[in-house]
C-alpha positions in Angstrom: 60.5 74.4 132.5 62.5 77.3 130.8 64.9 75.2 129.3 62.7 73.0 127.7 62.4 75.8 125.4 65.4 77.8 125.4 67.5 74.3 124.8 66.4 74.1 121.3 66.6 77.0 119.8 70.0 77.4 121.2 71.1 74.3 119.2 69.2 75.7 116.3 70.9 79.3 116.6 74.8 77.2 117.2 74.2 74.6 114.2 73.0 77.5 111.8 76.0 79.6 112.6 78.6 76.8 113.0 81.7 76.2 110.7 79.8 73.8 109.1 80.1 74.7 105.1 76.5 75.8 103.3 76.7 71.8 101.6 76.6 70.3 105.1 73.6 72.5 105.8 71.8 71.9 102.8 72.4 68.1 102.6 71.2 67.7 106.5 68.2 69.4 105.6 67.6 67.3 102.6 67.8 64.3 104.7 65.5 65.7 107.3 63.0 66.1 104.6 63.1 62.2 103.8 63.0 61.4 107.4 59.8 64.0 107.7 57.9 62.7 104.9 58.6 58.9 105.9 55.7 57.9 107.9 57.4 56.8 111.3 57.2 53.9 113.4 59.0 51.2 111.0 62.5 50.4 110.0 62.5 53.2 107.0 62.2 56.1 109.2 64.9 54.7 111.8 67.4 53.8 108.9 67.0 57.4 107.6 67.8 58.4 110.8 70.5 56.9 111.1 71.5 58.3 107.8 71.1 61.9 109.4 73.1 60.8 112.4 76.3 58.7 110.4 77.1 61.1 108.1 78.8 64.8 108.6 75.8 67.1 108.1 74.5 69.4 110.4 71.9 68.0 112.9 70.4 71.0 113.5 69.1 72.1 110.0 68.5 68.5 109.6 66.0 68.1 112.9 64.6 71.4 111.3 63.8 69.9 108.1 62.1 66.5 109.8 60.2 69.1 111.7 59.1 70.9 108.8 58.1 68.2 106.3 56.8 66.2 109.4 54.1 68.9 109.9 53.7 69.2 105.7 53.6 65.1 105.2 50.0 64.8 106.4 49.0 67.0 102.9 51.3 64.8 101.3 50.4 61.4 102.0 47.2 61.5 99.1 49.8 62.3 96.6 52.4 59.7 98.5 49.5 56.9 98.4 49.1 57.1 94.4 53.0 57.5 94.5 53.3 53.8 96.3 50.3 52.6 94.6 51.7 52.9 91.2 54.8 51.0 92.3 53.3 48.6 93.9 50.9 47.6 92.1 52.5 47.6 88.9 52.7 44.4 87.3 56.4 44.2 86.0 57.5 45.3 89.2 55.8 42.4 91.5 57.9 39.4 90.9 60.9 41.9 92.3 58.7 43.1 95.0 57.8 39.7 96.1 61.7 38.7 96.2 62.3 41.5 98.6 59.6 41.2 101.0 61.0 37.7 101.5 64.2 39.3 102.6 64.0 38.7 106.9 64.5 42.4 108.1 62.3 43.9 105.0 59.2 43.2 106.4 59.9 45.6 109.1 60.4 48.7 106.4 56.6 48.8 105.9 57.5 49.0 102.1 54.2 47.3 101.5 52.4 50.2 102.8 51.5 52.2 99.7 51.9 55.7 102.4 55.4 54.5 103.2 56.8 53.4 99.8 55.3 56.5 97.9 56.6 58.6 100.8 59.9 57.7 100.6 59.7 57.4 96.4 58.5 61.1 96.7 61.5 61.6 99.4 64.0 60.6 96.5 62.6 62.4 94.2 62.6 65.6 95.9 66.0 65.2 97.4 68.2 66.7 94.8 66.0 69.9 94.3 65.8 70.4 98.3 69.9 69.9 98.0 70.2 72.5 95.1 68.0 75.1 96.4 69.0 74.9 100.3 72.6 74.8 99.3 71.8 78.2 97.1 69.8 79.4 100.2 71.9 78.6 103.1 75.2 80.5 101.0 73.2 83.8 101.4 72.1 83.4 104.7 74.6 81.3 107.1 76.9 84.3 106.9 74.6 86.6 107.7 73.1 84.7 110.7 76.8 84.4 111.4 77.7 88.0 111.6 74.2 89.0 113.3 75.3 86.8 116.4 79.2 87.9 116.7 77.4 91.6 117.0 74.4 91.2 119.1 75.9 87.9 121.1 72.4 86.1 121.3 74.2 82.6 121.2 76.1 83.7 124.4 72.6 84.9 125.7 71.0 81.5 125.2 73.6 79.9 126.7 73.5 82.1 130.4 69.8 82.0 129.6 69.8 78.3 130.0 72.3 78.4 133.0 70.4 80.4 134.7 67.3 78.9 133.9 68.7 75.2 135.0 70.2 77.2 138.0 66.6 78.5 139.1 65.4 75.0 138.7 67.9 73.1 140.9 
């Protein structure tokens, strides 16, 4: 039972203080944001994803971010349902629209959903200021999370805190 809670922050702890660079950081949390604003359940959430797990960012800050914005994306869907609304239903647009949704797999997006669409519209639109401002963020603080663990050794703690807590459970 222990290490169902110990587990993740020890990944948290590792993938924060890893050799990863400050861009890696930054751009994994940038695409957790997208995944936690997406509304889940359709294809866009599991292609974004898949993004987060095909490209060389760290996992970690990116679960963190999907976490995050997953717990803020219930505030945002109002302001994500005029986002899609717009697009959708804007008449220059629909002759393109209707093209695509005749695609086979698009269907499956849930781009017609005005939540989804205008989710991952506002996903876009916020990525390059979560970028910018993570990557400023995670420059001041990866080495000091860095140093912090080499002197007090609480990654090595989590670690024989997880042994001994799957050790206990066996």
């Amino acid at each position: 039972m222990l290490i169902r809670w110990i587990r993740p922050i020890r990944y948290l702890v590792q993938g924060i203080a890893a050799a990863d660079t400050p861009r890696q950081l930054a751009l994994g949390f940038a695409i957790g944001m997208m995944i936690g604003l997406a509304p889940k359940g359709n294809l866009t959430a599991v292609v974004l994803s898949m993004i987060l797990l095909g490209t060389r960012v760290n996992l970690a800050t990116g679960m963190l971010g999907a976490l995050l914005f997953s717990w803020l994306s219930g505030w945002t869907d109002p302001l994500a349902h005029r986002i899609g609304c717009g697009f959708l239903t804007h008449e220059t647009l629909q002759p393109a629209l209707a093209w695509f949704y005749d695609i086979p797999l698009v269907p499956w997006t849930a781009l017609d959903n005005t939540v989804v669409f205008g989710s991952l519209m506002l996903g876009i639109w916020l990525f390059w200021p979560v970028y910018h401002v993570g990557n400023l963020v995670f420059e001041r603080v990866q080495p000091l999370i860095a140093e912090y663990l080499k002197r007090y050794y609480v990654a090595e703690l989590l670690d024989r805190s997880e042994l001994a807590a799957r050790w206990r459970s066996q």
